[in-house]
FINU-76409 format. One record per residue: residue in three letters; x, y, z of N, C-alpha, C, O, CB in turn. Coordinates in steps of 0.001 Angstrom, whole numbers, plus 500000, padded with zeros to 6 digits. Glycine has a CB too. Example, Ala and Ser with C-alpha at 12.3 -4.5 7.8 and 13.67 -1.06 7.14 Angstrom:
REM FINU-76409
Ala513190494310507800512300495500507800513200496700507800514236496681508465511308495527509046Ser512850497750507080513670498940507140512900500030507870513409501138508039514084499402505725
END
This chain:
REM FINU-76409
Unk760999138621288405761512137285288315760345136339288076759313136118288710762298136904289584Unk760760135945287160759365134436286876759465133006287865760610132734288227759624133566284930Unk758530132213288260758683131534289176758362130116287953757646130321286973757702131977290611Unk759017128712288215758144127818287705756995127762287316756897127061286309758083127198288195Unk756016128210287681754837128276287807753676129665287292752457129828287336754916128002289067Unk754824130446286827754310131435286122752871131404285629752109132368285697755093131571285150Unk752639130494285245751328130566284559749993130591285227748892130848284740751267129548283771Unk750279130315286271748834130420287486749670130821289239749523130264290327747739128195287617Unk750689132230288744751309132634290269750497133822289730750539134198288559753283132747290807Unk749627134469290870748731135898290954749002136723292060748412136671293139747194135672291059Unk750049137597291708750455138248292604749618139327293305749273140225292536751437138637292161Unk749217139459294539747779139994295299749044141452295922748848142454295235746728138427297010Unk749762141595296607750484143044296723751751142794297171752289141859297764749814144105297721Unk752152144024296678753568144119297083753721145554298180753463146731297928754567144265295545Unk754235144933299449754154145956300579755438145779301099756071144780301443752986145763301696Unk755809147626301069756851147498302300757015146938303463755910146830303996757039148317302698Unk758128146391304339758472145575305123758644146294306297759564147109306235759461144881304708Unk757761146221307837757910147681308432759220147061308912759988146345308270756662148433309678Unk759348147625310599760699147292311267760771146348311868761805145685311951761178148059312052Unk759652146055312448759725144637313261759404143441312389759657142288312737758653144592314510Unk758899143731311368759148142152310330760498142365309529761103141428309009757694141842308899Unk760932143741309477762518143186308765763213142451310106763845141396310055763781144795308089Unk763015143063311044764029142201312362763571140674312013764400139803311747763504142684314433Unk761908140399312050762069138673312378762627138418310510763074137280310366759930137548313037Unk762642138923309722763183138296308581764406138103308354764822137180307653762875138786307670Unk765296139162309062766712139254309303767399138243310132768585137951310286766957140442309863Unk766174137752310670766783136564312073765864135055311216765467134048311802765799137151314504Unk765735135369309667764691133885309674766154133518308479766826134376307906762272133962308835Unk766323132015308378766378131464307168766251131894305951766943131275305142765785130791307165Unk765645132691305552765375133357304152765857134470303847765835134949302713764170133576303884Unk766431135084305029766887136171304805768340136141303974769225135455304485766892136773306055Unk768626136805302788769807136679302042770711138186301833770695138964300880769319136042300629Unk771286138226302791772416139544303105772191140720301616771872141891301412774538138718303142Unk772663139292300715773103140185299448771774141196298387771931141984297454773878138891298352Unk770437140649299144770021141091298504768970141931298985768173141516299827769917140380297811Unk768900143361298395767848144303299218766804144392299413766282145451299064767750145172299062Unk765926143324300078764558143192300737764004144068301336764168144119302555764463142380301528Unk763045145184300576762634145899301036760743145853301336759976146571301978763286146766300337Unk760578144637300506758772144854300658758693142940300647759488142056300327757620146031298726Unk757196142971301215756311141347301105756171141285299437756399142369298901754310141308302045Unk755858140274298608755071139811297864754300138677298451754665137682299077755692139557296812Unk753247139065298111751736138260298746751303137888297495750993138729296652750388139266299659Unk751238136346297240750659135670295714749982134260296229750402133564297153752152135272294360Unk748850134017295417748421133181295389748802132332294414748721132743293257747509133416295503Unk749328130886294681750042130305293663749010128753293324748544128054294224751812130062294262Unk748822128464291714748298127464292001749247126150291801750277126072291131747151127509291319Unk748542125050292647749671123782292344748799122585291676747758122042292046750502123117293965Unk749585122400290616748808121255289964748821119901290230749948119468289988749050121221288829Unk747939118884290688747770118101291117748242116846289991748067117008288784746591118328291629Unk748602116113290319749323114615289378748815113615289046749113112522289526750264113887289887Unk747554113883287753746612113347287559746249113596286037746649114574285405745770113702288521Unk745407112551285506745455112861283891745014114540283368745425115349282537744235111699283130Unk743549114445284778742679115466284448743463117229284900744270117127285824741152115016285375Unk743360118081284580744193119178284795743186119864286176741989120154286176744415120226283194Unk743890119937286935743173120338288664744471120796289519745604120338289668742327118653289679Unk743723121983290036744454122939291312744291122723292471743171122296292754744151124213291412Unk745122122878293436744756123236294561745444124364294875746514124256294275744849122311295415Unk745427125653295638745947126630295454746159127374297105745422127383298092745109127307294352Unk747509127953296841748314128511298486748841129424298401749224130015297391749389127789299210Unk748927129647299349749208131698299359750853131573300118751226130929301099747568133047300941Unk751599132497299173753265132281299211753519133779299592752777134574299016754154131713297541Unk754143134135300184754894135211300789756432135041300452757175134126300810754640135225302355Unk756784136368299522758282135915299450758509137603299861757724138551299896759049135114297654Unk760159137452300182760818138469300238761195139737299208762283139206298986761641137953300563Unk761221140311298818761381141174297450762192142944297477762737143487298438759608141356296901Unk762008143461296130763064144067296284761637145312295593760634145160294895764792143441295476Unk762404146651296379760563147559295762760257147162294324759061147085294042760586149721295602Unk761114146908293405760839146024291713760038144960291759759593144587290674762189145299290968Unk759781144464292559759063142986292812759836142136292391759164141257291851757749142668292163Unk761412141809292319762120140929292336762298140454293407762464141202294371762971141125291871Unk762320138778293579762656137739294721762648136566294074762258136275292943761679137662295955Unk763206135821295077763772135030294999762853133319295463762578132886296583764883135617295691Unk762589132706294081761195132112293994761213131059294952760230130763295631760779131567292567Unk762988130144295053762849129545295613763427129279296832763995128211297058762796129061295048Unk763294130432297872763334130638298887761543131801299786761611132791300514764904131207298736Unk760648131288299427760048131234300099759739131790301478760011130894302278760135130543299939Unk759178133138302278758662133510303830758310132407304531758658131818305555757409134426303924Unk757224132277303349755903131320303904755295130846302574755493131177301405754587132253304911Unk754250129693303340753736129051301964752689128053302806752934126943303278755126128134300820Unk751566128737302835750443127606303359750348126733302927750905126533301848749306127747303381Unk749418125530303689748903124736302930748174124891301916747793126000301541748467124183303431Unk747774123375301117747199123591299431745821123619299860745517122937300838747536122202298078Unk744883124357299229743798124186299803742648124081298321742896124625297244743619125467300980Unk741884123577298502740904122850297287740146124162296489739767124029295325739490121647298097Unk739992125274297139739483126341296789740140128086296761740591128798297658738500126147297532Unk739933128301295333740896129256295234740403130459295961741223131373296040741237129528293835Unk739335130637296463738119131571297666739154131815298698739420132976299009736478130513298527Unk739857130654299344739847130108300639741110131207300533741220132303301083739956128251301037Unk742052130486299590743685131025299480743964132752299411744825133463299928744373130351297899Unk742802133037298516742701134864298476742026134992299708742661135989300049741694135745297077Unk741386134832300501740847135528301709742317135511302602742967136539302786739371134617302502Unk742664134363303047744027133956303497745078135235303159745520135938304068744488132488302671Unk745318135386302173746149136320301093745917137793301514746795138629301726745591136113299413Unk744523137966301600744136138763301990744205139347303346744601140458303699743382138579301644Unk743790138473303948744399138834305563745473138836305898745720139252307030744095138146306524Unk746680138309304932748271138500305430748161139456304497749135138988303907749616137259305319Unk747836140450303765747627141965303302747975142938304516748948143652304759745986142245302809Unk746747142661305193745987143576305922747342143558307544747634144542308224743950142812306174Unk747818142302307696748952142294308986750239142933308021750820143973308331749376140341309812Unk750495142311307088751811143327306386751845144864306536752752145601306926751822143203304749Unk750360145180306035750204146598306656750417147543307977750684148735308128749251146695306556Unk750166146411308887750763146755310205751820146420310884752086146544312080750138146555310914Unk752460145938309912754265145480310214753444144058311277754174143786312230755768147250311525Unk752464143412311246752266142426311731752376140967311144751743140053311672751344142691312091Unk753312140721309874752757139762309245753578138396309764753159137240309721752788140088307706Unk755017138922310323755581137871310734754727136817312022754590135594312062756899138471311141Unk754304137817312901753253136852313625752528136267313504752342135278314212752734136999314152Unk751401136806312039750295136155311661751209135041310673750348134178310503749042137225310915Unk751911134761310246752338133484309822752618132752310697752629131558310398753261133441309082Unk752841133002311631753539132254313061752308131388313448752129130182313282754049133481314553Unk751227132663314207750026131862313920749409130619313178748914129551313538749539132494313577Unk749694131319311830748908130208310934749451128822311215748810127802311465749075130480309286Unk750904129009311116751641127482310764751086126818312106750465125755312084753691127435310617Unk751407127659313494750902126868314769749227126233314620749007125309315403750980128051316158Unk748365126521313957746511126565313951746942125528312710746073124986312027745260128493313509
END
């Protein structure tokens, strides 16, 4: 599925969803019955700022997906803040990698939004 933004969305992995993040996804807002969410997509997306000159600031989006890497663009896991450096957003990206891997990612978003 293409998102608005196709042109600067960099999708960093697509990971199965263990059991305890399908439970908190099953119990979040985003969760959509009809459709078979079986893995994270982890992307760094950039957002263009509203200005003559062409400038990013760029945030790391977690959506729900299907093992195809189909989801659903505009319903959204998570979606950090914009941050001035695209360094910042892949390390970020990166470390919600590394908790997806351990069926930990619903917490570490929990985290983030609370910090």
């Amino acid at each position: 599925m293409r998102t608005p933004n196709y042109h600067d969305f960099y999708q960093m992995a697509l990971i199965p969803i263990g059991n305890r993040d399908l439970t908190a996804l099953q119990e979040s807002q985003t969760f959509i019955l009809e459709y078979p969410f079986t893995h994270w997509l982890i992307a760094v997306e950039g957002v263009q700022l509203p200005q003559a000159k062409i400038y990013f600031h760029w945030k790391v989006s977690i959506y729900p997906a299907t093992s195809d890497g189909n989801f659903n663009w505009k319903v959204p896991y998570y979606c950090s803040v914009n941050m001035e450096v695209i360094d910042h957003a892949i390390s970020l990206g990166s470390s919600f990698v590394s908790f997806a891997k351990k069926d930990a990612l619903t917490e570490a978003t929990l985290l983030e939004k609370i910090s």
